[in-house]
C-alpha positions as CSV (number, residue, x, y, z in Angstrom):
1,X,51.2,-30.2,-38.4
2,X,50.3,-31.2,-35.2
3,X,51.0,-28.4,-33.4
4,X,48.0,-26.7,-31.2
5,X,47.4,-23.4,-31.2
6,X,48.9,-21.8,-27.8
7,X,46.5,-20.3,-25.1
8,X,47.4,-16.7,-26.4
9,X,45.9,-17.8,-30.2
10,X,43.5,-19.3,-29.7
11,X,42.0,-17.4,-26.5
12,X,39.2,-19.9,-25.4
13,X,36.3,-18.7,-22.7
14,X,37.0,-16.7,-19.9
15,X,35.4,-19.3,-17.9
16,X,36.6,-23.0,-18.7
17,X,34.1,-24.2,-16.5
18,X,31.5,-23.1,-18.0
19,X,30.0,-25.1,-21.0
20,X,31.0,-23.9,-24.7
21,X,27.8,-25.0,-25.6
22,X,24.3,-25.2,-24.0
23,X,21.0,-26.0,-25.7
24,X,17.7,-25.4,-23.1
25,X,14.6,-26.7,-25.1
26,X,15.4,-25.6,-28.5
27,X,12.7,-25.7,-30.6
28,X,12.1,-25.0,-34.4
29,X,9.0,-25.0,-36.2
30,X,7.7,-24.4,-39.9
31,X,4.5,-24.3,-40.8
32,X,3.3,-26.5,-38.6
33,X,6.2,-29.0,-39.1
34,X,8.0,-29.4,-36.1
35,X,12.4,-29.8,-37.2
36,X,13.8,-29.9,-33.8
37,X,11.8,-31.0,-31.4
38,X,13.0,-29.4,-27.2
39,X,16.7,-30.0,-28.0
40,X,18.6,-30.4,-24.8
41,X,22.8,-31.0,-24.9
42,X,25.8,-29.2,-23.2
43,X,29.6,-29.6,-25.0
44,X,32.7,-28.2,-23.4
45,X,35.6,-26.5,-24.0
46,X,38.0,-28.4,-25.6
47,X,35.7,-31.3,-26.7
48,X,34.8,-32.9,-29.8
49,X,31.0,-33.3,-30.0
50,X,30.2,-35.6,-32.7
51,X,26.4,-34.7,-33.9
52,X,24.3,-37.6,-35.8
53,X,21.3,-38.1,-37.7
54,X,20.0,-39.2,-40.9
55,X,19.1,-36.7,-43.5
56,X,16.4,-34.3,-42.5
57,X,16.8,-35.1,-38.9
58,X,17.1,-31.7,-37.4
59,X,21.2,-31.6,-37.8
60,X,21.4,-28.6,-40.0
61,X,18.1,-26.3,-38.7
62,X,19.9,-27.5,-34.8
63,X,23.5,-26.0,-36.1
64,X,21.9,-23.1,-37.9
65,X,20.2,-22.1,-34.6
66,X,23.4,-22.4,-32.7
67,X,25.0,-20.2,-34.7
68,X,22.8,-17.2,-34.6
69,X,21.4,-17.7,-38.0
70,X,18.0,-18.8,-37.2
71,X,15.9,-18.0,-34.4
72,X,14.2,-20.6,-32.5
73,X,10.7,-20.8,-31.9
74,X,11.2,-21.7,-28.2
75,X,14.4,-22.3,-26.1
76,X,17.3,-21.0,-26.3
77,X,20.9,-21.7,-26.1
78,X,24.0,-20.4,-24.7
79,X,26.8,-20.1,-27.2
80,X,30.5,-18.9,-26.6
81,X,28.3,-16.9,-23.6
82,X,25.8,-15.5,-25.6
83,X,22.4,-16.0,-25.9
84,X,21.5,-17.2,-29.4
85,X,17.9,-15.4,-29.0
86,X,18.9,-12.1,-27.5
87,X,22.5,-12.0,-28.8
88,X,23.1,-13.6,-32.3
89,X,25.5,-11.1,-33.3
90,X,27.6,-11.7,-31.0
91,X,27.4,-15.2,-31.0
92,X,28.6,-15.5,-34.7
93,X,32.4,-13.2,-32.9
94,X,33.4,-16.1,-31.1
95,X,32.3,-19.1,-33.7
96,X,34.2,-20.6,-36.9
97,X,31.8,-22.7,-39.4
98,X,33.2,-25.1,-42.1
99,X,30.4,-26.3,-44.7
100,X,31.0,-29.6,-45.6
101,X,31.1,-27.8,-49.9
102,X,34.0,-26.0,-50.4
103,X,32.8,-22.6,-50.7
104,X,35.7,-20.2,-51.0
105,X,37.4,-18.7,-53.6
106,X,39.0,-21.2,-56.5
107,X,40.7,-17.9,-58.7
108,X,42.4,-17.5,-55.6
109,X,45.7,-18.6,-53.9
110,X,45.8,-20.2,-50.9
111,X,47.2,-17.1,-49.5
112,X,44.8,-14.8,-50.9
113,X,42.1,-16.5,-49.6
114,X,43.8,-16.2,-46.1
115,X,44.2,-12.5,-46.5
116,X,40.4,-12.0,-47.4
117,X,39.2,-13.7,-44.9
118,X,41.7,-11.7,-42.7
119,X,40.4,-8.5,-43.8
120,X,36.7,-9.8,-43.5
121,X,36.9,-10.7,-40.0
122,X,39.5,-7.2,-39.3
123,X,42.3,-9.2,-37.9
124,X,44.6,-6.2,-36.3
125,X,47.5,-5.5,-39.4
126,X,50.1,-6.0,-36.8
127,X,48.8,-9.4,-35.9
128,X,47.9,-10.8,-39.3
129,X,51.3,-12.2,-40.4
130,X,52.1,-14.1,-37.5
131,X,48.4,-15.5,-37.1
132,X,48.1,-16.5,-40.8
133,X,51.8,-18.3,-40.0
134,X,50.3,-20.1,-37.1
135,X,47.0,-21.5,-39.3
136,X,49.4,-22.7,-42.4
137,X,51.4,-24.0,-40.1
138,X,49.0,-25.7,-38.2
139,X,46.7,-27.0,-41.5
140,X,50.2,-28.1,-43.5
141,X,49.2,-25.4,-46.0
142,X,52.5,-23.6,-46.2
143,X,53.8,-25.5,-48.8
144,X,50.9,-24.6,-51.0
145,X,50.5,-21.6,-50.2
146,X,51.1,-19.8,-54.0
147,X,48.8,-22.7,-55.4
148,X,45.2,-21.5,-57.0
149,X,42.7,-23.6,-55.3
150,X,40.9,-24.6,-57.7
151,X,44.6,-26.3,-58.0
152,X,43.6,-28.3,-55.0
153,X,42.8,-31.8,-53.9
154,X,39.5,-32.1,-51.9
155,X,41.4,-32.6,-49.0
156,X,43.3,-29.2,-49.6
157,X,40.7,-27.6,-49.8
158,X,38.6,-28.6,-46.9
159,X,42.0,-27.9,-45.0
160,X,41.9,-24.5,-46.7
161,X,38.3,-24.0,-45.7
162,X,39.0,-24.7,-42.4
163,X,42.5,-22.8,-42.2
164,X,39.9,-19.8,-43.4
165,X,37.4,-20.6,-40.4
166,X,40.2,-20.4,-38.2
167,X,41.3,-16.8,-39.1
168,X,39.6,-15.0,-36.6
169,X,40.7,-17.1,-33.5
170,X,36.8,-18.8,-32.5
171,X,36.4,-20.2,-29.4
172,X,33.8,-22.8,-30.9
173,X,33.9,-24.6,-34.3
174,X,31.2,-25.6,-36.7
175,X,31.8,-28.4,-38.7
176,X,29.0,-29.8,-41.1
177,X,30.7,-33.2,-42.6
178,X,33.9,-32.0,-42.6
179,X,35.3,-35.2,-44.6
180,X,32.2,-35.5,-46.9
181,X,33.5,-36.9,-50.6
182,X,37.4,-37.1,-49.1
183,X,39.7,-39.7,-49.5
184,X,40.3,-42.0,-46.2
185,X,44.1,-40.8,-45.9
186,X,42.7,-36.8,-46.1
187,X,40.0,-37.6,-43.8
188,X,42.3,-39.0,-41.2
189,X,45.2,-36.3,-41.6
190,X,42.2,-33.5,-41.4
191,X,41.1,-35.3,-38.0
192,X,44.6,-34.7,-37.0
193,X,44.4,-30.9,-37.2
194,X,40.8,-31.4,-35.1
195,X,42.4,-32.8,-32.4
196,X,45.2,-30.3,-32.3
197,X,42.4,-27.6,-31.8
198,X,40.6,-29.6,-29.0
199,X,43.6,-30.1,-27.4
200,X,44.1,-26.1,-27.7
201,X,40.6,-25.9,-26.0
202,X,38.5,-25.3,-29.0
203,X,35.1,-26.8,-28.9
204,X,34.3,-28.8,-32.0
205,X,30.7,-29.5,-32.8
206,X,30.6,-32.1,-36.1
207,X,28.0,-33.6,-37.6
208,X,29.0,-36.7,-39.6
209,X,27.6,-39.6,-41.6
210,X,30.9,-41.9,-40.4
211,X,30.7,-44.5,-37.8
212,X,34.2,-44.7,-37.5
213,X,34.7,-40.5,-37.0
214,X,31.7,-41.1,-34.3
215,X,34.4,-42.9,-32.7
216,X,36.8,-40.4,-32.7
217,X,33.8,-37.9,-30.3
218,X,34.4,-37.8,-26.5
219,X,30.6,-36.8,-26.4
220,X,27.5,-38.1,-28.7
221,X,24.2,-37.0,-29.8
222,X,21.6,-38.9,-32.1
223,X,19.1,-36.8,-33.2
224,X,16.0,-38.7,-35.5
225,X,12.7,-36.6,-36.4
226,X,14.0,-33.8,-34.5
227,X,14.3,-35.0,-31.2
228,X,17.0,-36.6,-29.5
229,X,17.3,-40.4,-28.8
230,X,20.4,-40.4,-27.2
231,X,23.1,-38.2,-26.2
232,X,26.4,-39.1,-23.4
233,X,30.2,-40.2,-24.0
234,X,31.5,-42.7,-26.3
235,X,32.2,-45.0,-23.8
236,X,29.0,-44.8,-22.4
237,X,27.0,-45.4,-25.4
238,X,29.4,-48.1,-26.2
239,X,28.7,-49.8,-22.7
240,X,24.9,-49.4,-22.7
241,X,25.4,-51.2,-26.1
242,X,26.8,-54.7,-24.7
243,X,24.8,-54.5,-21.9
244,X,21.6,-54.5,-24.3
245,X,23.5,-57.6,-26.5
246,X,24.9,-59.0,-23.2
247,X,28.5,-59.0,-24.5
């Protein structure tokens, strides 16, 4: 289960050096009511950028910008490349999303629901054995892989869910409370598979209510009202903490 997906599958950026992610200003307003507020972060390839905030502080309307899916009123970002204004379309080619509701199929298999999702994103015929392989292989599904899933624990299911976002190879993954309404031992053994795909190079943007999965991010954002209060690397934040308590 721990093994990472090898340069060939999972095909990261052209250009390591450049950032996965890049937000410039984002902005998004309704009516009046301003949801994220000049938005300003960068996450790299093969990072894990842990993204927090209470409810109705910007997470979601920030993600759903980042993936193409709603334009911004100002700003812009750089996704995968591709400009999330001018490009969207192609910004949603090299990105994987997990919700944190499992929304796939339940009157299917495991394996059926690998093979749709196969055929939604076109996955070459001559590649889709051997990449489907790969995913069970890296999720733990194979075992399961006749099992409805409806048949499923939650934390089958997320790991189906994102076994599914994982299908068409993204350079960049989306992860909105991955672990929500788990049980502590799934939530740690789905962390395992997270690491395996940073380690692969994958960027992993997560937002997440848990402190302690905060502490498994090399980079941190807060966002409150919109706006960020403060973004940099755990240790960072962790340092600029006992320096303000002087311990």
């Amino acid at each position: 289960m721990r093994r990472a997906f090898s340069s060939r599958e999972c095909r990261p950026t052209a250009t390591l050096t450049s950032p996965a992610i890049e937000a410039q200003g984002l902005t998004r307003k309704f009516s009046g009511l301003v949801a994220v507020d000049d938005v300003r972060f960068s996450v790299g390839y093969g990072e894990i950028f842990g993204f927090l905030g209470p409810n109705g502080s910007g997470k979601s309307t920030t993600m759903r910008m980042l993936c193409g899916l709603l334009t911004p009123t100002s700003g812009t970002a750089q996704v995968g490349g591709f400009d999330v204004v001018r490009d969207p379309e192609k910004v949603k080619t090299v990105i994987g999303y997990m919700s944190q509701r499992f929304g796939l199929y339940e009157d299917l298999t495991v394996d059926e629901n690998l093979d749709f999702y196969a055929g939604i994103y076109e996955v070459p015929k001559l590649e889709i054995d051997r990449r489907l392989a790969d995913i069970r292989r890296l999720s733990g599904l194979e075992p399961y892989r006749r099992r409805l899933a409806a048949h499923l624990s939650g934390g089958w299911k997320q790991r189906l869910a994102l076994a599914c976002a994982l299908v068409h190879q993204p350079k960049i993954l989306f992860l909105d409370e991955p672990t929500a309404g788990i049980d502590p031992v799934s939530r740690r053994d789905l962390w395992v598979v997270l690491y395996a795909l940073a380690e692969s190079g994958i960027a992993l943007f997560v937002t997440t209510h848990y402190m302690e999965e905060a502490e498994r991010c090399s980079q941190l954002a807060f966002i409150s009202e919109g706006r960020l209060i403060k973004k940099g690397s755990r240790e960072d934040l962790k340092n600029e903490i006992r320096r303000y308590f002087d311990f």
